[in-house]
C-alpha positions as CSV (number, residue, x, y, z in Angstrom):
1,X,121.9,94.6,72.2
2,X,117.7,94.4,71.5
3,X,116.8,93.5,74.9
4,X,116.6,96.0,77.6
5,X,118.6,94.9,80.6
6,X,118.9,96.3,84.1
7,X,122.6,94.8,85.8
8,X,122.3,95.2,89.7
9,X,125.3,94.3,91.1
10,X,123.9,93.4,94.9
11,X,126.8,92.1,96.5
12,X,130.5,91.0,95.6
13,X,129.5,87.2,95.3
14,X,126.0,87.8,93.4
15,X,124.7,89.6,89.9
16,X,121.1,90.4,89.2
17,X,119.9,90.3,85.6
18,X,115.9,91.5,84.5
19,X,115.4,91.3,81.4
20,X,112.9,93.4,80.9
21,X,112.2,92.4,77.2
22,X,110.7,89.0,76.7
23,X,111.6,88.5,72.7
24,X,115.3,88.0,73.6
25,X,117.3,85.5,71.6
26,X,119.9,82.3,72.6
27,X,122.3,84.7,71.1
28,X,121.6,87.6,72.5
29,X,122.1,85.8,75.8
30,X,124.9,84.8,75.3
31,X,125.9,88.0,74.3
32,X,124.9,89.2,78.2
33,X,126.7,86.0,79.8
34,X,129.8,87.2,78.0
35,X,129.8,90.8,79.6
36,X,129.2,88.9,82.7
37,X,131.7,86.7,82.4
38,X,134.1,89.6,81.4
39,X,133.7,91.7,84.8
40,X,133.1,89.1,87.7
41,X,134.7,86.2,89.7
42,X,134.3,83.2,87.7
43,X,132.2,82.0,90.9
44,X,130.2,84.4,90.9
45,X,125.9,83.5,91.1
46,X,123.7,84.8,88.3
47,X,120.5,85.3,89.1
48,X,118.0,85.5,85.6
49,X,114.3,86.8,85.8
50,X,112.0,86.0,82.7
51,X,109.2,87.4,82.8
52,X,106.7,86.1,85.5
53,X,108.5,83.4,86.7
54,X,112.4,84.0,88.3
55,X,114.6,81.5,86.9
56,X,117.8,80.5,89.6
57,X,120.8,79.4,87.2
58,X,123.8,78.8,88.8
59,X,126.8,78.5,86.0
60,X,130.2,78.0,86.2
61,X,132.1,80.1,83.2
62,X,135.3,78.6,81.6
63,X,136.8,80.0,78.4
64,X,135.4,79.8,75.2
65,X,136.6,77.4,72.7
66,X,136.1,78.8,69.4
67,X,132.4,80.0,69.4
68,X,131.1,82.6,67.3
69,X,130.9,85.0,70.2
70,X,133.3,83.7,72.2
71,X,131.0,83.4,74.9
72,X,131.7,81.4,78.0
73,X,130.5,77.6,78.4
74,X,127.5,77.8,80.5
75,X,125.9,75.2,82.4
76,X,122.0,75.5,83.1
77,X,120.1,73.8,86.0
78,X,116.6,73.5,84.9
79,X,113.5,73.8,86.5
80,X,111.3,70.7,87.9
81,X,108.7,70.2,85.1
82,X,110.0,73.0,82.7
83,X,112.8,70.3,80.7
84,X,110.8,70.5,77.6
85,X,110.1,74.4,77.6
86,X,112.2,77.4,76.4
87,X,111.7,80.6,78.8
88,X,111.8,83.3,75.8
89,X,109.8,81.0,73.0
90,X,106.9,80.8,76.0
91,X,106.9,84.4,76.0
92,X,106.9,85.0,72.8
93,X,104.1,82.3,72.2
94,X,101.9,84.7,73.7
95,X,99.4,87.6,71.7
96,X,100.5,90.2,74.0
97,X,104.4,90.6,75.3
98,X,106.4,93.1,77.4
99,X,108.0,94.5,74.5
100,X,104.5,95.2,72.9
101,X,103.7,97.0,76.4
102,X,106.4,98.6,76.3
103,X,106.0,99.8,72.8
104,X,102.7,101.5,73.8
105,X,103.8,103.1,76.9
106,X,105.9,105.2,74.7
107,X,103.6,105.4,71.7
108,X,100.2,106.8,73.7
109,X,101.6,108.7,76.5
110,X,101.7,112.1,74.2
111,X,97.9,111.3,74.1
112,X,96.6,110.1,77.7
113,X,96.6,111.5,81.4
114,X,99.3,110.0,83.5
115,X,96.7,109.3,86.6
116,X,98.1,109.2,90.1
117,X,98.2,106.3,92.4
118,X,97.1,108.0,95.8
119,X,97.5,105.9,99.2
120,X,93.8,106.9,100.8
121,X,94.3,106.9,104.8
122,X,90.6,106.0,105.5
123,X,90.4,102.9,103.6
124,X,94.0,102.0,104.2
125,X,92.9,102.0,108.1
126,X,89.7,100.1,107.4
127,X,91.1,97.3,105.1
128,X,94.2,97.2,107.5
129,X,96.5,97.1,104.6
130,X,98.1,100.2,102.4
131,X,95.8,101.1,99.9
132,X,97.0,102.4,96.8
133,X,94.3,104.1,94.6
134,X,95.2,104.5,90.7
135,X,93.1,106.8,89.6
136,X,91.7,105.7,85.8
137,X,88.6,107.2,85.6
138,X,90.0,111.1,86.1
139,X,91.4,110.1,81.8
140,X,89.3,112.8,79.4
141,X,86.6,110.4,78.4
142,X,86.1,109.0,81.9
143,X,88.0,105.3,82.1
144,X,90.8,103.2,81.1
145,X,89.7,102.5,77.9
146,X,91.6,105.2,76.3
147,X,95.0,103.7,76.8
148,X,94.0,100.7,74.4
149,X,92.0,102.6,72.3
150,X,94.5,105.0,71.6
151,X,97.3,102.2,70.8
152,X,95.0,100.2,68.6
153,X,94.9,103.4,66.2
154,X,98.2,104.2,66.4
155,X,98.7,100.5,65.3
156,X,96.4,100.4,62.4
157,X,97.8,103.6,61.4
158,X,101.2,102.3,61.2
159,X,100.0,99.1,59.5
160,X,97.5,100.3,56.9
161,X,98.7,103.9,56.4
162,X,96.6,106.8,55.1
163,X,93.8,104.2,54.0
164,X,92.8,103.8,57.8
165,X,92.0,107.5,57.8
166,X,89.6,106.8,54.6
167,X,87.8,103.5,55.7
168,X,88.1,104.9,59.2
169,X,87.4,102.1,62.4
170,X,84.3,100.6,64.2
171,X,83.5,99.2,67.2
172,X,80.4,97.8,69.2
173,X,79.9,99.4,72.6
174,X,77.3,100.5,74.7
175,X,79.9,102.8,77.2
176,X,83.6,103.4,77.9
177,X,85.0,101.6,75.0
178,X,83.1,103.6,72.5
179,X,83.8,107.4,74.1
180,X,87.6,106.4,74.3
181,X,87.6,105.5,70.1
182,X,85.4,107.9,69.2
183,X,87.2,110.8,71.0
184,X,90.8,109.8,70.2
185,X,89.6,108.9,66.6
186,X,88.5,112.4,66.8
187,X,92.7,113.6,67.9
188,X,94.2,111.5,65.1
189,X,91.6,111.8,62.3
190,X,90.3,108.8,62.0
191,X,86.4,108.4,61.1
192,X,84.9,105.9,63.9
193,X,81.7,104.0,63.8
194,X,80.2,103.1,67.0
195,X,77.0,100.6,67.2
196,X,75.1,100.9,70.5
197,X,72.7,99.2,71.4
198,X,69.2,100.0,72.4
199,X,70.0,100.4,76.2
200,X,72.8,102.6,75.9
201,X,72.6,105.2,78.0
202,X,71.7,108.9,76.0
203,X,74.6,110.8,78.2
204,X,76.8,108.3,76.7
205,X,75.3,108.0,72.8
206,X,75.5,112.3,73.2
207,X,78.6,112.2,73.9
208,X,79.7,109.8,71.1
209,X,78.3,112.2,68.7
210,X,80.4,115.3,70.0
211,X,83.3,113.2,69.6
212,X,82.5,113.3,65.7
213,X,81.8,109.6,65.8
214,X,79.1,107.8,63.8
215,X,76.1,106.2,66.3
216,X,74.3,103.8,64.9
217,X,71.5,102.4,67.5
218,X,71.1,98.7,66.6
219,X,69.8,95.5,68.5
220,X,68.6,94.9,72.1
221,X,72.0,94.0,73.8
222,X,76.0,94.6,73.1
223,X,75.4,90.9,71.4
224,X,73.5,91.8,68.8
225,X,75.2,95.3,68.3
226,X,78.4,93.2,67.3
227,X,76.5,91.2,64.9
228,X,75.5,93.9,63.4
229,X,78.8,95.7,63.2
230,X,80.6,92.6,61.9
231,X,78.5,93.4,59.1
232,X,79.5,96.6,57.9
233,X,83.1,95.6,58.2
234,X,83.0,93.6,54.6
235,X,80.1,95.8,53.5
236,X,81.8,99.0,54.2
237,X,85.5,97.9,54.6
238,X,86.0,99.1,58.1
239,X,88.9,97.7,60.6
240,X,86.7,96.2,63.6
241,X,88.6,97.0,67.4
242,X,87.8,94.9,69.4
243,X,87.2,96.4,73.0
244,X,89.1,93.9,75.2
245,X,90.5,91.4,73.1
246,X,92.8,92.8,70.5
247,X,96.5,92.5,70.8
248,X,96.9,96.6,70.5
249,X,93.9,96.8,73.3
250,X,95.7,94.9,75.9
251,X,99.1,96.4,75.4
252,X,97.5,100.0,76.0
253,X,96.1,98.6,78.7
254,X,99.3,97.2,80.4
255,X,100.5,100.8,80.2
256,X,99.0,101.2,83.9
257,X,100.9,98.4,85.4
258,X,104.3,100.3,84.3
259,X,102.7,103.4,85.9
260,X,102.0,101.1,89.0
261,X,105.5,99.7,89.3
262,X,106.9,103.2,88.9
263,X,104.9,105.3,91.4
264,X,104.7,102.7,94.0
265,X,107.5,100.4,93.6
266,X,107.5,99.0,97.3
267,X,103.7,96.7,96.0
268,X,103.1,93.7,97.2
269,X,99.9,92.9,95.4
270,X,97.9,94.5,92.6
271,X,93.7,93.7,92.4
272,X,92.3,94.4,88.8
273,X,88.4,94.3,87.9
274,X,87.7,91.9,85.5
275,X,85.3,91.9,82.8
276,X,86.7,90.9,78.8
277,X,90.1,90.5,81.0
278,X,92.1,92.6,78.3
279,X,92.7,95.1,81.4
280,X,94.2,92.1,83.5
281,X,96.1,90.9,80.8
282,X,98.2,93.5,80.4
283,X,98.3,94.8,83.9
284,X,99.2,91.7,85.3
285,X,102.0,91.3,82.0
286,X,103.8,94.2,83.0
287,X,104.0,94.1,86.4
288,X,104.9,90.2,86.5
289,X,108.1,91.1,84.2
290,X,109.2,94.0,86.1
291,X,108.6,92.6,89.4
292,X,107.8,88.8,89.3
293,X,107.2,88.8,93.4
294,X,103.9,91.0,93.1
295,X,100.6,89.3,93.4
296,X,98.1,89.9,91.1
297,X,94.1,89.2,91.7
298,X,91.1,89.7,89.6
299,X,87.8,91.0,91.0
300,X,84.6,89.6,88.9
301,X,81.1,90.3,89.7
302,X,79.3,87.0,90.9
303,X,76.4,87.6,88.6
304,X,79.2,87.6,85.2
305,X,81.7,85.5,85.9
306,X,83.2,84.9,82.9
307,X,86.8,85.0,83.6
308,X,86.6,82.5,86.2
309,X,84.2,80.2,83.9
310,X,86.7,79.8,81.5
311,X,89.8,78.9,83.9
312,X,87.6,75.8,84.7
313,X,87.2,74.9,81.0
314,X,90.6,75.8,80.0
315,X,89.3,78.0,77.5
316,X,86.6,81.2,76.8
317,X,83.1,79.8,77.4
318,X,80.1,81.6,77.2
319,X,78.2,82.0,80.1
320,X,74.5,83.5,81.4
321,X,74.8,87.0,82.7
322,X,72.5,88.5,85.1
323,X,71.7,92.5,85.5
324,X,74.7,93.8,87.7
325,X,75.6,96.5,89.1
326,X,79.2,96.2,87.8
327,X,77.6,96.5,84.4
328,X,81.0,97.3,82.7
329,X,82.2,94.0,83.7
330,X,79.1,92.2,82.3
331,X,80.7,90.4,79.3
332,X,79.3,86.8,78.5
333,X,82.6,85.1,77.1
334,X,86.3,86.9,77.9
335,X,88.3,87.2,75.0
336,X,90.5,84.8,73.8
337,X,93.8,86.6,73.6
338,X,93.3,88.2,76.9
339,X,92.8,84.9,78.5
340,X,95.5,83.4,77.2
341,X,98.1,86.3,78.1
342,X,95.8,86.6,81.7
343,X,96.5,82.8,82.9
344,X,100.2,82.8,82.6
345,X,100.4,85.8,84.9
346,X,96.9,86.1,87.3
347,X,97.6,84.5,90.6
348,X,93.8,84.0,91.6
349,X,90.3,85.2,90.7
350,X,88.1,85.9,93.2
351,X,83.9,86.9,93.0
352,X,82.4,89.7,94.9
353,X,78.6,90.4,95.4
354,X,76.5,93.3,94.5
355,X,76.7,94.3,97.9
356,X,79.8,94.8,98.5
357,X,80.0,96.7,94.7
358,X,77.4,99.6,95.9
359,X,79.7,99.1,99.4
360,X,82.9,100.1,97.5
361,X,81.2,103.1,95.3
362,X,79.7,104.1,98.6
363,X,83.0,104.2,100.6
364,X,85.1,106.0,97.7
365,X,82.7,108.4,97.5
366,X,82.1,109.1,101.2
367,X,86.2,109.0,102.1
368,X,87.6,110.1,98.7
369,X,85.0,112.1,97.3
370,X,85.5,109.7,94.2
371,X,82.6,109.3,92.2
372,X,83.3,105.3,90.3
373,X,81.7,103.2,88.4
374,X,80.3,100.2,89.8
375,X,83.0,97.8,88.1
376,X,85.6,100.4,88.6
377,X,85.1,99.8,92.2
378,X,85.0,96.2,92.0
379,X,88.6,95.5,93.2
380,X,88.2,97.6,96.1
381,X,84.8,95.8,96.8
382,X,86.9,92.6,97.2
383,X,89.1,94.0,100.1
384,X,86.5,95.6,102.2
385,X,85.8,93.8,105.3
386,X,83.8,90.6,104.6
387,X,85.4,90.6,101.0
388,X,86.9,87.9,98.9
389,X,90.4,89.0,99.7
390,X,89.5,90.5,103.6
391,X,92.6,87.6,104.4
392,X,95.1,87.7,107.0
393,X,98.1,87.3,104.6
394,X,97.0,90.6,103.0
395,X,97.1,92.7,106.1
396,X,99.8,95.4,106.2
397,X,100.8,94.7,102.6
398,X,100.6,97.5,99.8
399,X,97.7,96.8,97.7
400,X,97.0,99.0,94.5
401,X,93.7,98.9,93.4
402,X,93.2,100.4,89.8
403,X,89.7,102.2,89.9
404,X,89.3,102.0,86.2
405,X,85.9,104.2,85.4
406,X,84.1,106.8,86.7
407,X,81.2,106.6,83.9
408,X,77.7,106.3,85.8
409,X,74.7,107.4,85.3
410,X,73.1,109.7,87.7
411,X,70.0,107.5,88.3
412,X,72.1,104.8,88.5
413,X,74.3,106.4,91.1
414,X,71.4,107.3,93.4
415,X,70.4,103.6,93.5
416,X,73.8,102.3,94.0
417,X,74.2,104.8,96.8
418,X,70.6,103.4,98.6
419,X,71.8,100.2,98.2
420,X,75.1,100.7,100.0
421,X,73.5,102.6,102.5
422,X,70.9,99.6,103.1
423,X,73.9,96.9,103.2
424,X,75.6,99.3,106.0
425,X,72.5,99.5,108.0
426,X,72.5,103.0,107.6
427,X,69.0,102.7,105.7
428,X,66.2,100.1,107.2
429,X,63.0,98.6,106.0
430,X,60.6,97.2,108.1
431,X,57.0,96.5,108.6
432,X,55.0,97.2,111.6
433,X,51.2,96.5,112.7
434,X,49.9,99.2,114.8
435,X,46.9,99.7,116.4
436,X,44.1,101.1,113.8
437,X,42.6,103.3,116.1
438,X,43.7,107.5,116.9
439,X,47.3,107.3,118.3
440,X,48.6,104.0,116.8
441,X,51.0,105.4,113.9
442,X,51.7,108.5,116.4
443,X,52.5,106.1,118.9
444,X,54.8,104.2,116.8
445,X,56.6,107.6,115.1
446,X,56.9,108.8,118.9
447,X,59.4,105.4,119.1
448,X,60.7,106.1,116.2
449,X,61.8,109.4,117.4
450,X,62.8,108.1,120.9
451,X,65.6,105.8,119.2
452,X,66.8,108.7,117.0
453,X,65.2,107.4,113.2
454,X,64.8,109.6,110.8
455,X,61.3,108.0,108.9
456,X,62.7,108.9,105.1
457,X,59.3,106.8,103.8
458,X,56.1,105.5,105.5
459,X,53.4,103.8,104.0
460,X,50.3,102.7,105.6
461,X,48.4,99.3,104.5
462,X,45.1,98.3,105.4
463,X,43.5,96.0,102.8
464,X,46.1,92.9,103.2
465,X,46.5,92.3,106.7
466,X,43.8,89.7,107.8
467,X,45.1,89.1,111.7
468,X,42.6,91.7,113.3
469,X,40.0,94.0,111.5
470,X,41.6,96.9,114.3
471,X,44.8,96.6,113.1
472,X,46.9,97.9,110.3
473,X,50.3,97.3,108.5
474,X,52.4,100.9,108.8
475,X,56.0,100.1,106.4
476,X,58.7,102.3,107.2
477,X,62.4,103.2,106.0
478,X,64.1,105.0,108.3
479,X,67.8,106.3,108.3
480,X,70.1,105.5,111.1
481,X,73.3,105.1,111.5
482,X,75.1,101.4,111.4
483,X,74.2,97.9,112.4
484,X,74.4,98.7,116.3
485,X,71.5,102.0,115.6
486,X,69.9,98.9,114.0
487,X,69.7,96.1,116.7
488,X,68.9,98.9,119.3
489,X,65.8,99.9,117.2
490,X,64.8,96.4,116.9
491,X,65.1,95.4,120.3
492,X,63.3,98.5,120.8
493,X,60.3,97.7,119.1
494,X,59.6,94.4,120.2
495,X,60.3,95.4,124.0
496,X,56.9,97.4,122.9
497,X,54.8,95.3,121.3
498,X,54.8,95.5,117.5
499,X,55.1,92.7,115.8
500,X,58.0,93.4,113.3
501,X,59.1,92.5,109.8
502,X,62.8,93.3,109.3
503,X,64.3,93.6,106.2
504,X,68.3,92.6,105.5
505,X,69.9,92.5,102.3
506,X,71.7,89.6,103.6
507,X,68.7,87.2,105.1
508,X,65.6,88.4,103.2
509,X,62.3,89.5,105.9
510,X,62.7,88.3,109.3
511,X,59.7,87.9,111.4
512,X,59.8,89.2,115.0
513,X,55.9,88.8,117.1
């Protein structure tokens, strides 16, 4: 029959049914209750999972009287609050199903890399849990993104025909969305349009162009870039693809939980970035249906929550958004048919600093030699110690963590790596006084020494320090090598005399006299 089924027979008094597709009809059900009822004990437990949520119907089967299939008469026990719902209409309800995952698993996987989901030892052994990697960012155009882009063309290419390869596509991006259209535009000759805004990186806007893709630089943020592309879509009768909200989008996307579930089927939970939540949409879609126990957690950066602003409202909102370093993630409103797929699946949304971001890149790239973007890193910035989700009930359990980009710019990446360096204490700014007199900065480097600091800046100040006319302000960063090197240089410092400013991330400048 249309629905894929998997029958596990798991003892001689129960049967398992998944149904793995979620547009399955009455009929077709009862299609499956009659093969049931055709090879076990008429006592026998079937147990049904729909989707997300595992449905426990206990039926007794008696002969049929008369009906079109001849199907058994089966009794259904409902569940508390659900009276007034139908399991497979719900599903169906939705702008993104199983079946359409399904659909472009098998469609796009001609055209994408199959990454691997590696267990990493080191962070597995500093999260205390089994950390599963997935690996997004090794795809050709450096993220994600090319899973849904790749499916949205197919799609429009199926719908329209060879007039999609005339009018051609367009999109408004300023990063990954834009390389992953314009380069698999490129593969199934389709024209693509991209409109990038003023701040888009050049690497990125270059690369766009090699792709064949038409750039068009217009407006100060991705904001006004869409206005203007909205434009051109009556003016020029392009098909507009949306970056994280478009059926086709999120179903490429979902690909990677099938992946998930297939390379590491012993999961326990799944944490997912969050920006336009198309990616957890999807992701969380497929691996709820094939394995309703998993949990699955989005990661947003503090600074854009979006995801998590909408949740409260009970529908998209638009929101302020600050500079982040997850800057992937920074979308002001998610979109509407990723949110409404994403809460019937997402278990919980958590927030993570910008700390803990330039902690994760830092980490992946020191123990995995993994170079991510700062939102592709965002779920693993969540587990780190001191995280969101650093919980007790996560311990042990096997965690994949999809790093979905690898797309950063090289100044960028040097300031995300100070930055982590600074919230590990491994790099320290502080301000001494110091004698103004022949000796006092030698002094004061001699200590430096002494306590094993490497002095990787030093400024000295004289105008603004109005204390003592024979003394002057000397501010140092110095290298060291954890929180412990840290304190010990402190302590060291004032046991001599200098009256200290110490700088954390955390508290701001500390004054020690």
């Amino acid at each position: 029959f249309r629905a894929q089924t998997h029958l596990c027979i798991t003892s001689f008094s129960e049967i398992e049914i998944t149904m793995l597709a979620t547009r399955t009809s009455s009929r077709t059900f009862k299609w499956a209750l009659k093969a049931i009822h055709t090879n076990a004990h008429t006592n026998q437990k079937v147990r049904a999972f729909f989707g997300a949520n595992p449905r426990i119907r206990p039926f007794s089967a008696t002969k049929g009287s008369g009906s079109d299939l001849d199907t058994p008469e089966v009794q259904v026990e409902m569940i508390p609050g659900m009276e007034d719902s139908n399991v497979f209409s719900q599903r169906d309800s939705l702008p993104v199903t199983f079946a359409d995952i399904s659909r472009a698993n098998v469609a796009i996987r001609s055209g994408i890399k199959r990454t691997t989901c590696e267990k990493s030892f080191f962070l597995s052994e500093l999260i205390g849990a089994n950390i599963f990697l997935k690996t997004e960012f090794r795809q050709f155009t450096g993220s994600f993104k090319e899973r849904g882009a790749r499916n949205a063309i197919l799609h429009h290419l199926r719908e329209q025909g060879g007039s999609f390869k005339e009018s051609g596509a367009i999109a408004a991006s300023a990063g990954n969305h834009a390389l992953a259209l314009a380069y698999h535009g490129q593969q199934l000759g389709v024209p693509v349009t991209v409109v990038m805004p003023t701040v888009a990186p050049l690497a990125k806007v270059d690369k766009c162009r090699k792709f064949g893709a038409r750039i068009i630089i217009e407006g100060a943020h991705i904001g006004e870039a869409k206005l203007f592309a909205e434009t051109l879509v009556d003016s020029e009768g392009l098909t507009y693809i949306n970056g994280y909200d478009d059926p086709p989008i999120v179903a490429g996307a979902g690909t990677m939980g099938i992946e998930m579930i297939d390379d590491v089927p012993c999961v326990d939970a799944v944490v997912v970035p969050v920006g336009g939540a198309g990616l957890i949409a999807g992701v969380s879609c497929a691996v709820k249906t094939l394995k309703p126990d998993v949990k699955v957690y989005g990661v947003e950066p503090i600074f854009c929550a979006s995801f998590s602003a909408a949740l409260k409202a009970g529908k998209p909102v638009d929101i302020a958004v600050t500079p982040t370093l997850a800057d992937g993630l920074a979308v002001p409103s998610v979109g509407p048919h990723a949110f409404e797929v994403a809460r019937h699946y997402v278990d919980e949304t958590v927030l993570c600093s910008e700390k803990e971001i330039s902690l994760a890149v830092l980490r992946l790239i020191e123990n995995e030699k993994m170079v991510v973007e700062g939102g592709g890193a965002a779920g693993l910035a969540a587990l780190l110690p001191g995280g969101a989700l650093d919980r007790p009930e996560l311990k042990g359990k096997n965690i994949i963590v999809p790093l979905c980009g690898g797309n950063i710019d090289t100044t960028v990446l040097g300031r995300v790596i100070d930055r982590g360096l600074a919230a590990d204490n491994r790099l320290c700014n502080f301000t001494a006084t110091v004698s103004d007199r022949p000796g006092g900065i030698a002094r004061l480097t001699q200590l430096l020494y002494e306590n094993n600091a490497s002095i990787k800046d030093i400024y000295h100040e004289r105008a603004w320090l109005h204390s003592n006319v024979d003394q002057v302000q000397v501010k140092c960063v110095v290298e060291l090598q954890g929180k412990g090197h840290a304190d010990s240089l402190l302590a060291a410092l004032k046991e001599h005399g200098y009256p200290v400013e110490w700088k954390t991330i955390e508290e701001g400048t500390k004054l020690f006299d």
